[in-house]
N, C-alpha and C positions, 0 to 999 in steps of 0.2 A: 784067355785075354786075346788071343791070337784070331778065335774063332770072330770074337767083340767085334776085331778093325774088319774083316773079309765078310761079315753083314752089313756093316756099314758103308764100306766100299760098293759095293752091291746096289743098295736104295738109294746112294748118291748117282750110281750111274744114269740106274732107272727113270730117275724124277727129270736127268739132265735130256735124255731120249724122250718122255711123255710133253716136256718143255716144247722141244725143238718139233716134232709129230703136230704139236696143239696149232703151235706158228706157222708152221706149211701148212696145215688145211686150212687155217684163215687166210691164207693169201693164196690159194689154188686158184680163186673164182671169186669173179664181179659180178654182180647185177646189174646191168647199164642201163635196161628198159623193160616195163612190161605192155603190152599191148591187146587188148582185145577185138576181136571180128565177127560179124553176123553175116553169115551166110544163106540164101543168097542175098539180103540185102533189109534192111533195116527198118522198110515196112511193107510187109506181106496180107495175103490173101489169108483168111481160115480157111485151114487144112493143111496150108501149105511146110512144109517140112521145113525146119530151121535148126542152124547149128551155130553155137558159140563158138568163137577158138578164142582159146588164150596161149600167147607165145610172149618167151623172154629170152630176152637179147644179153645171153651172159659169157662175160671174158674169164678163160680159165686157162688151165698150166698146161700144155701137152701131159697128153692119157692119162688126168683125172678124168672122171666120170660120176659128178656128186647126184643126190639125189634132191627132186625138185615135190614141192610139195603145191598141190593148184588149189584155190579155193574160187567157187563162185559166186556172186552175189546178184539178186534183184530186190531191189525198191529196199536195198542196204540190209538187207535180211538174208545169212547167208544160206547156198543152196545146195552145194555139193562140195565133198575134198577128197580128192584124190594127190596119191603119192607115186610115182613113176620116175623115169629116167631119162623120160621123155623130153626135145625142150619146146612141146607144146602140145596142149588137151585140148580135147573133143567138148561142150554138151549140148546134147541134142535134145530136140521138142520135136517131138512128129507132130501131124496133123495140128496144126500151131492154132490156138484159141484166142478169142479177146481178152481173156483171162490172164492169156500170157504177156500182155503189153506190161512195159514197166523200164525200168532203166536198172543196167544190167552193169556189173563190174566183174573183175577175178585179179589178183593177187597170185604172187609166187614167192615160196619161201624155201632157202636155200642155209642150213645151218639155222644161223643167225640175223643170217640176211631177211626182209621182208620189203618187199616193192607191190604195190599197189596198180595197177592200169586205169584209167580213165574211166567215165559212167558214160554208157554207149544206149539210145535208147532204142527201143523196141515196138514197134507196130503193129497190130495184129485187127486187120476192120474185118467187119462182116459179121453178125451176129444168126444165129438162126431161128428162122420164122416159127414159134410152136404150133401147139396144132392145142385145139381144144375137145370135147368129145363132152356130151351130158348123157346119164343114161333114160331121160326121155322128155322129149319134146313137146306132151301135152298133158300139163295138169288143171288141180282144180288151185281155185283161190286158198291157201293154207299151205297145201301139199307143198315137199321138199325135191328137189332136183339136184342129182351129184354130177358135179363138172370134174374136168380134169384136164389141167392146162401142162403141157411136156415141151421142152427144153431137151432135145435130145442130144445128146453128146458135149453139153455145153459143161463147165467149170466153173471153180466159184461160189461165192456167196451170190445167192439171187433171190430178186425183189419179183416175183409174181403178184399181179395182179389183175383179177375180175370185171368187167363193165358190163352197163346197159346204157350205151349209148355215151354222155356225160356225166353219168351217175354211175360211182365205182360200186358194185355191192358185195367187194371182198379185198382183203390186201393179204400175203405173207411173204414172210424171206424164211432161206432154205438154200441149204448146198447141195442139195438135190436138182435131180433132173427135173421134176415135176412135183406139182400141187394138186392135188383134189380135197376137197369144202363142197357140203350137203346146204346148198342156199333154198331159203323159202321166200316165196311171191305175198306179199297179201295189200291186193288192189277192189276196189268199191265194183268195179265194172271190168267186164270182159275184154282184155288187151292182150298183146304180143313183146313178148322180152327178145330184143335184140342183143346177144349176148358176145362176148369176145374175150380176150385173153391177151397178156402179153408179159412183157418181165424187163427188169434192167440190171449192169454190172456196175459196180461201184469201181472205177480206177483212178484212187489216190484221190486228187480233183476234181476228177471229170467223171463223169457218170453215162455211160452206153447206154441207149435204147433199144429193145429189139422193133421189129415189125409184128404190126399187130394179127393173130392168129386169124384164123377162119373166123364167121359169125355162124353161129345160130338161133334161128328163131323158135322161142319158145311159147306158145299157147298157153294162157292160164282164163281159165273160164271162172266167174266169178259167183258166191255163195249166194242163194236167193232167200237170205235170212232178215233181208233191213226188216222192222217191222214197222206197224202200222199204226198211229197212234190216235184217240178218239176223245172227245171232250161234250160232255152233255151241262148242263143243256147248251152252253156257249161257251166259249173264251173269251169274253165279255158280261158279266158279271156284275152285281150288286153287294155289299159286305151281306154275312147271311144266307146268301143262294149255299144250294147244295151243289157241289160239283162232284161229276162223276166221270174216271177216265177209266183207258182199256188199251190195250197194245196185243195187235193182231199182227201176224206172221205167214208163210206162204205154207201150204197144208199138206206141201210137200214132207219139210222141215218140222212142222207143228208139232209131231211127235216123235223126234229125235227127244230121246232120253237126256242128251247133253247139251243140249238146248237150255239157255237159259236169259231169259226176260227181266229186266228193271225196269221202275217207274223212277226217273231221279228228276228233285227238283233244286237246283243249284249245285251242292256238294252234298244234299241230302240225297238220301234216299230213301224212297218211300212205301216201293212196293218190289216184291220179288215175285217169280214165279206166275210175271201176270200174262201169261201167255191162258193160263188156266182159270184167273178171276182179275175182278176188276178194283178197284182203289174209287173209294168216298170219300169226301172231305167237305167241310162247312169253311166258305171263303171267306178271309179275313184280308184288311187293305192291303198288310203285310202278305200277303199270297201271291200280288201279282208277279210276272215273272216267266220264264221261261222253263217248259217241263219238258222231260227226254224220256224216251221209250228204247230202251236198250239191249238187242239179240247177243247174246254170244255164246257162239260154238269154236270149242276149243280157242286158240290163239287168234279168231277168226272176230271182233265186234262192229257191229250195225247199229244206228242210232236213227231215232228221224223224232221231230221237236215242234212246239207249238206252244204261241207265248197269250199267258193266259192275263187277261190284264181285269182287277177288281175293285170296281168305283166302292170308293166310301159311301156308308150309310147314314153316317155323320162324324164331322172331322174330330180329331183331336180334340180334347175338351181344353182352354187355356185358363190358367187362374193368375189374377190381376191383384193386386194390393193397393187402398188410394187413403188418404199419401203413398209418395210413396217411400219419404221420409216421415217418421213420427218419434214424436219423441215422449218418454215416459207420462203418461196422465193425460195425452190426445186421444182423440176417437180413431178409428181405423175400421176398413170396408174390408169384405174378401168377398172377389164373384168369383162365380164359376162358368164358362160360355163355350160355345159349340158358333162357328162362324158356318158350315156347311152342312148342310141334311139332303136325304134324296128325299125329295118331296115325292116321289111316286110311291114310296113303301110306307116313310111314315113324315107325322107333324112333330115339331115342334114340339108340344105339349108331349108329346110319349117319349120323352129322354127326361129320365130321371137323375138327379146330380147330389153327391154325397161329399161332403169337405171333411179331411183328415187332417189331424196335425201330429206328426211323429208316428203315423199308422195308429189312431187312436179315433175315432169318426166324434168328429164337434156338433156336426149339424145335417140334419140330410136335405140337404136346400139349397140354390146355387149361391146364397149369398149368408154371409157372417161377416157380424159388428162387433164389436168389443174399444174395450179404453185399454193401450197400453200400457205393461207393465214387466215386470221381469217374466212370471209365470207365462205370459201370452210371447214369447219369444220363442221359436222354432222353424219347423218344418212342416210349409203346407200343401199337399195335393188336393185336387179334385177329381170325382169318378164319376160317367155318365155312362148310363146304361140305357140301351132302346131293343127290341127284338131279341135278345139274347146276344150282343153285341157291347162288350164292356172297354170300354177306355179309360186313360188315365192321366190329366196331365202330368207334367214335368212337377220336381218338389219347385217349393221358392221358399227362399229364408228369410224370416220375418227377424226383423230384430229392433228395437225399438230405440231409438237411441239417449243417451244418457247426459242430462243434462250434465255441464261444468262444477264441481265440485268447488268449493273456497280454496284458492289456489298457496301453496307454501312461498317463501320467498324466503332463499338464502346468497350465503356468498359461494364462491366455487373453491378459495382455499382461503381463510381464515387465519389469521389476523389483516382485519384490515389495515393502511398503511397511508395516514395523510400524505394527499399532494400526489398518490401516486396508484394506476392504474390498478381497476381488479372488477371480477367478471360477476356477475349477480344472475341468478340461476331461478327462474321459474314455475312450478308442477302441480299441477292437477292432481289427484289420485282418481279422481274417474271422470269421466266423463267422455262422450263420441266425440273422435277426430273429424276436422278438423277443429283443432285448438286456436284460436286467435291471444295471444298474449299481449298486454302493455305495459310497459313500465313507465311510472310518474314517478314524479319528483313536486314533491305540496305543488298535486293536484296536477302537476303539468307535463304534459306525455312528453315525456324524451325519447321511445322509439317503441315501435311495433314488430310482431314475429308470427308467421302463422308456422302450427306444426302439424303435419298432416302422416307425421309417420311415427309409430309406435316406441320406436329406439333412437326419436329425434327430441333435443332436447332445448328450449327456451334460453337464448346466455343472452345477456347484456352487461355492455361493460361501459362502467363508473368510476366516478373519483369524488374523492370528499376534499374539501379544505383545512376542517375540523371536526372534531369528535360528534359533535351536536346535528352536525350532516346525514350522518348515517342516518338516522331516525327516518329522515321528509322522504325515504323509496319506501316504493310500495307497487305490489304489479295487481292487475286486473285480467280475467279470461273468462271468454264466452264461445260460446259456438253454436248459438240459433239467435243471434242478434242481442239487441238493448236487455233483453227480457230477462236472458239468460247470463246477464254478467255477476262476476262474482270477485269480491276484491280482499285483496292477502293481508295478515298482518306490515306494519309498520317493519322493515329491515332492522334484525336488533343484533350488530353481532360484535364484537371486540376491537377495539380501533388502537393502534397503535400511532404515539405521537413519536415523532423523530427526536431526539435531543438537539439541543440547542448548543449554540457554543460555549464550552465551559468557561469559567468566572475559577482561577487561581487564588487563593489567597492564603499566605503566609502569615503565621504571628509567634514571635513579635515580628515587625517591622525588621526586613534584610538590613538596612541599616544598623540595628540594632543589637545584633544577636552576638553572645558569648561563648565563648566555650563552655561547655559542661549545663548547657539550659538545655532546655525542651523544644525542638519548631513542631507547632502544628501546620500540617499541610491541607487545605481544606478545597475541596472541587464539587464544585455547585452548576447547576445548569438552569438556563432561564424556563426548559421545557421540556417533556420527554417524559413518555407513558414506565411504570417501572416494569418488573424490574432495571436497573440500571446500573451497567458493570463501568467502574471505576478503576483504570489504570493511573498510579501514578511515576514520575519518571524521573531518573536520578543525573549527574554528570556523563555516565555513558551510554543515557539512551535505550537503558534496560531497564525493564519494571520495576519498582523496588518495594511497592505494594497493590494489587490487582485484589479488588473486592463490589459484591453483588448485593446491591440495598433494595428496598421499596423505596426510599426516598429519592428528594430532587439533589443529594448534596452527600457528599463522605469525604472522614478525613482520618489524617495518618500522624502518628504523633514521631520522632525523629528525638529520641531521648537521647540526652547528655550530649551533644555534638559539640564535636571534635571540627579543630581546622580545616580538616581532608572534609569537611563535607561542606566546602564552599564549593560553587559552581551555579550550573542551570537546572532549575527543577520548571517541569510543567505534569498538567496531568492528560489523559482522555477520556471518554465516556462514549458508551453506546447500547443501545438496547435492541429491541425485537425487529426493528426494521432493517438493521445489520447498517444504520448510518453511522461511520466512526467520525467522532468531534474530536478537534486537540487544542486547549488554551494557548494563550499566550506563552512564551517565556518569562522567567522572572530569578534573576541572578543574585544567590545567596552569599554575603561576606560572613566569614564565623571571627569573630576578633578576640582579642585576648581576654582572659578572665579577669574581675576586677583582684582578685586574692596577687595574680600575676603583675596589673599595673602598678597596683599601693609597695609589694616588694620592690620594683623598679627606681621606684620614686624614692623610695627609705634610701633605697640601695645610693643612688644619685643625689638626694639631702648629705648621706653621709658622707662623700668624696668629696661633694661641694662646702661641709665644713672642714673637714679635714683640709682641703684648699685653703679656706682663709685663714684658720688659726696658722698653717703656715707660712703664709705671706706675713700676717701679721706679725708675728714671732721675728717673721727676718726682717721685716721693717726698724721694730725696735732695735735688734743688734745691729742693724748698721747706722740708724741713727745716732747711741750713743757712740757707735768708733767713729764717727765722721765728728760727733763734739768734740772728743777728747783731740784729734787730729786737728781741729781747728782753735782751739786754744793754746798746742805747742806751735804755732804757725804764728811768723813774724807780723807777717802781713793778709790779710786774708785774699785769698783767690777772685771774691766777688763780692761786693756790699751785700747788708743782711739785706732778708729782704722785707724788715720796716721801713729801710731809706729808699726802697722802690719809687720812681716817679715816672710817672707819664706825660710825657712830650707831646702837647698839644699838636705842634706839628706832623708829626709822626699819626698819632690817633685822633685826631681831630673830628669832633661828632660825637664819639665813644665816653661813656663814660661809667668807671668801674670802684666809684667812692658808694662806702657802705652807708658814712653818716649821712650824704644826701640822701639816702633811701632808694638809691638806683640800682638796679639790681646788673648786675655781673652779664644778664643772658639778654638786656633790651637789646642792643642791637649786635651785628656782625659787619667788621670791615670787609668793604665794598672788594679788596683783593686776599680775603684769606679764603681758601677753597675748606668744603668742609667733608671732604674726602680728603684728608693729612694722613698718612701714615705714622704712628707711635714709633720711635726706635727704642726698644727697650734696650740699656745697657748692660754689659755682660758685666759678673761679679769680677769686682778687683779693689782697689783703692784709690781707681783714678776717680775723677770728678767729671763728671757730665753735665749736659745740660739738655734741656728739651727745643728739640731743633725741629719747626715746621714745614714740612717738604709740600711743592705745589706738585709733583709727579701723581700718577691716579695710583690707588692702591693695589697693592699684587693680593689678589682675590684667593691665592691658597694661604697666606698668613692672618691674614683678618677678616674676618666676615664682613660683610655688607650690612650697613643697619638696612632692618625691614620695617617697612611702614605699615601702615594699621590693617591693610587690605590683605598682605604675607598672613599677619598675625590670623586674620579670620579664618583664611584659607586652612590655616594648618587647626584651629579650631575644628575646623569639618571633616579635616577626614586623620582626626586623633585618632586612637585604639590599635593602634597596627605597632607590630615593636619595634619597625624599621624608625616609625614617627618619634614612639619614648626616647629611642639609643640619640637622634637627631637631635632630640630637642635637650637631652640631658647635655650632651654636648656643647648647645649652644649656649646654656645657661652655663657650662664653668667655665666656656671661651669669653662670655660677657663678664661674666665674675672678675677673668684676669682682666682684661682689658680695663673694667672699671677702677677696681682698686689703684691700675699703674694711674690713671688719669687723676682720681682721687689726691693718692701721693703726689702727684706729679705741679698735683693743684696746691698743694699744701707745700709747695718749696723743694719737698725731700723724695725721691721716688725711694722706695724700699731695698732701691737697688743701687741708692746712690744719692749724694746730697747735690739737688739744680737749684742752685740761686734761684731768685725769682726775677731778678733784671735779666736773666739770660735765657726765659721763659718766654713765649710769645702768648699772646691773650689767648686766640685760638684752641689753646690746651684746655681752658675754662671750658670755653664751648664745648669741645669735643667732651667733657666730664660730663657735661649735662647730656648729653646725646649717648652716651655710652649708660648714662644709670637709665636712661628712658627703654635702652636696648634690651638691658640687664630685666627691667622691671618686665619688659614683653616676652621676656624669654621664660623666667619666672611663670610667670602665669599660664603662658602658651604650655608649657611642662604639666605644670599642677593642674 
């Protein structure tokens, strides 16, 4: 354990001493500067001896003495390192070149330190004159000569090159001192090559030239190989002449084994070897031209030329067509002619002419008739022959053309659609373009169209009003005038008519209808080609039967309806032309069933008798307690009412005597209103009387009588249950009312016994007005 801590104690020291060592030689020594120097100065002569120094200016400890590490650079490409202790290096360039120009730097590194110096540039002029050298100065035309151009002592990549004067005739680059190249002369004629040499250095941008070498002049004597070319009998010529040529050479040369002789005419060539024989030919117009005679020995060739020009014996032969339109079942001409002949060789008459058609010979004659037809359509040449001299015209295409065919007439998309736009298509199947087309209308042209191109097509465009329209087109087409016209069927194609606006009709009668019947719904239209789709349409405007007929009209039957199917019904319709029509509206009531009203009515007879038998019932019982009460009574309350009299005064005009035969209802005093209100009295045992009040009547206790005009009203628009429950009502509110009036007329109301002196007339009246009310209500009900 002991040994454990005296190891560890130990590597602690150590590390604390490599620590404190690390820190002082980091801080022994500064770099403050580096600096570089060219001696003796910064641009010098070639040759002249030149030395870099690099020096640094470093601050350090007393007697350290670190080690300095130099690097040097040119054109940033380094060039030497040395490591010394030195605190400044040497490098040197003897004999200093152009090569050596460049811009120059050096660095010093110390440790970790690294300090760079400045880019110092460098000069170096004066390049050196080469020297050129050939190893001989006097050849022949071919022969080669090796040059040699030297750069002695120079550096470098270098750009050597060759001249004659302006004319370079060699380039190379080389890091070499010198270039040598085996150059060849080859000139027509005996001349002198003025030769020279020189070279250049490439520095970074700029490029050095040297001065130009020595000259020398080289001698080249030149090959006596041109040859000589010969032409019999002329270069001027007749088609037919015999031509005869020959290419002669110096006799020097003549029998050089390597010697070798052409005859070329253009890019041909015609003869070889003609140094030894000659080349014959039979001249054709096609000959004239320029012909060359051509020597060569080795890489060495000689030409010399003579242009050989050969008139026609007779031109071209041309073939002619007249017409030079024709069309199937006309006549037609074919010549054959020669516009040029040499009248010195031959006539006229000695050219013979042959017509071909497809390379097949028609006739041997310059001229062929015939009538067009399909078979006679082709390819025609003619061939004239004279001396042994054959020509050929050019072909011609004969083709006859084809009269206009009875032309089609249709539409371009089908169905047609009255009143509304559509294009009409007219075709030929044969006949030679151009096409003139027409289109009439009973007889009378509505527009013209020529087609002159095979994928071009005839439109015109049309409208009908009605069906019977389409028929009157009709097109017409020609294409050699009047003669040749030809005219189409009658336009026969499918015409759609629009629908018209639908015609709704309900049955029974929307007024009419009950629950639990049948409606038909029926939609008709004034016009419209079939088929024809039928929508018809419910309360929310959603289909509720959509069907597709041939006819002008469909209908929809709506069984057993129900109240829920009152509302608006209409229908629409449309067909092929995609015009959609929609009817009118027409707004369905569904009213009660009659099984429904006759219950109503039963129902309402039987409350309105069960009504009277009770009134009546309480009439009688209080009639007799009101006798019996009025026979224990001393005195009675009001005279009967037999001793009733009426006071001329009081009703004066009036009169209400039965035996006169006057009747109760002739007249009404001038101050009784005949809006009175009844006061019925409440049951008890008092005695009442009927009291006429002038106040207007309070309209929630008694109705209004209606006059006859109410009454119709409610006549027309019966069937509704709101109207039975209304009118049942009315009839047992008339019912009481009557009755109290009746009693009330009769001395005793049911509710009580009123005198009749205590009675005012007016109560008559209003009896009469109340059973008239009763009887309207009655009936208005039933």
């Amino acid at each position: 354990m002991q040994v454990k801590k005296q190891l560890t104690l130990r590597a602690g020291t150590f590390l604390i001493l490599f620590l404190f060592t690390s820190d002082k030689a980091n801080t022994e020594f500064i770099i403050k500067s580096v600096n570089l120097f060219i001696q003796p100065r910064n641009e010098v002569q070639r040759g002249t001896n030149v030395s870099l120094i690099c020096q640094a200016e470093v601050s350090q400890s007393p007697g350290s003495n670190p080690n300095y590490e130099y690097i040097f650079y040119k054109d940033y490409e380094m060039l030497l390192t040395e490591k010394t202790t030195a605190t400044h290096w040497f490098y040197s360039i003897p004999d200093a070149r152009v090569f050596h120009s460049g811009k120059y730097e050096c660095a010093v590194v110390i440790g970790h330190q690294n300090k760079k110096s400045g880019s110092t540039d460098l000069t170096v002029k004066g390049l050196l004159t080469p020297v050129l050298s050939v190893d001989q100065q006097r050849l022949k035309e071919g022969d080669n000569v090796t040059a040699v151009c030297t750069a002695e002592g120079e550096m470098g990549s270098l750009m050597f090159s060759f001249r004659d004067g302006p004319v370079e005739l060699y380039r190379k680059s080389t890091n070499t001192q010198k270039v040598e190249q085996k150059l060849a002369f080859e000139h027509k004629r005996m001349r002198t090559v003025n030769m020279f040499c020189y070279y250049s250095i490439s520095l970074g941008s700029k490029i050095e030239i040297s001065n130009n070498s020595n000259v020398i002049d080289i001698d080249i004597q030149e090959l006596g190989i041109t040859p000589e070319i010969n032409v019999m009998p002329s270069a001027n010529v007749i088609e037919g002449d015999l031509l005869t040529f020959s290419c002669n050479v110096d006799m020097t040369y003549q029998k050089n084994s390597e010697l070798r002789i052409s005859l070329v005419h253009g890019h041909t060539t015609l003869g070889l070897n003609m140094g030894q024989k000659t080349y014959n030919m039979s001249a054709k117009a096609n000959d004239s031209g320029q012909y060359e005679c051509i020597a060569s020995l080795g890489a060495i060739h000689k030409s010399s030329s003579v242009n050989i020009t050969v008139n026609q014996l007779f031109s071209v032969p041309a073939l002619s067509i007249h017409p030079p339109e024709v069309f199937e079942g006309e006549h037609f001409d074919i010549t054959c002619h020669t516009d040029i002949i040499a009248s010195v060789r031959i006539q006229r008459e000695d050219i013979k002419y042959f017509i071909y058609k497809e390379k097949t010979l028609v006739i041997s004659n310059y001229r062929y008739s015939n009538t067009a037809r399909n078979v006679t359509n082709g390819k025609y040449m003619c061939v004239a022959k004279a001396n042994g001299i054959i020509k050929e015209s050019s072909n011609v295409l004969f083709r006859a053309k084809v009269l206009v065919s009875q032309p089609e007439i249709r539409v371009d998309a089908p169905p047609v659609i009255v009143d509304k736009h559509f294009w009409i298509h007219c075709h030929s199947q044969n006949g030679s373009l151009p096409i003139i087309y027409t289109l009439k209308r009973n007889n009378i042209t509505v527009n013209r169209t020529e087609v002159s191109n095979p994928h071009e097509k005839a439109r015109f465009i049309a409208m009908i009003s009605a069906p019977s329209d389409i028929s009157s087109y009709f097109c017409e087409a020609e294409n050699n005038g009047k003669i040749s016209v030809k005219m189409s069927q009658r336009l026969n194609e499918t015409v759609i008519v629009p629908v018209g606006k639908p015609l709704f009709t309900v049955i029974p009668i929307p007024g009419n209808i009950e629950e639990g019947e049948d409606v038909t719904l029926i939609c008709g239209i004034p016009k419209g080609s079939p088929p024809i789709n039928f929508s018809f349409y419910g309360n929310s405007h959603t289909p509720i039967n959509t069907t597709t007929v041939q006819s002008n009209s469909s209908s929809f039957v709506l069984s057993a309806v129900s109240r829920q199917k009152s509302g608006n019904y209409y229908c629409e319709a449309f067909n092929l032309a995609n015009k959609l029509s929609k009817s009118d509206i027409i707004s369905i009531e569904v009213s009660l069933a009659k099984w429904k009203k006759i219950l109503t009515v039963a129902f309402c007879l039987l409350i309105l008798a069960l009504v009277v038998i009770f009134i009546v019932l309480r009439y009688k019982a209080k009639r007799d307690k009101k006798e019996k009460a009025a026979k224990l009574s001393v005195m009675p309350a009001f005279p009967k009412s037999d001793d009733f009299l009426i006071h001329e005064s009081h009703y004066s005009g009036f009169s209400v005597g039965v035996n006169n035969k006057e009747s109760v209802w002739s007249e009404k005093p001038p101050d009784i209103s005949d809006e009175g209100i009844l006061q019925l009295p409440n049951e008890g045992d008092v005695e009442y009387t009927e009291v006429v009040h002038s106040q207007p009547l309070d309209p929630t206790r008694i109705p209004l009588r209606k006059g006859t005009d109410t009454v119709y009203s409610e006549l027309q628009t019966q069937g509704s249950p709101d109207h039975i429950n209304h009118a049942c009502w009315n009839m047992l509110n008339s019912t009481m009312i009557f009755l109290h009036q009746w009693t009330s007329s009769s001395q005793t109301s049911p509710f009580g016994i009123l005198p009749l002196p205590y009675q005012s007339l007016p109560s008559v009246r209003n009896t009469h007005s109340s059973s008239k009310t009763l009887i309207s209500h009655v009936f208005n009900f039933v």
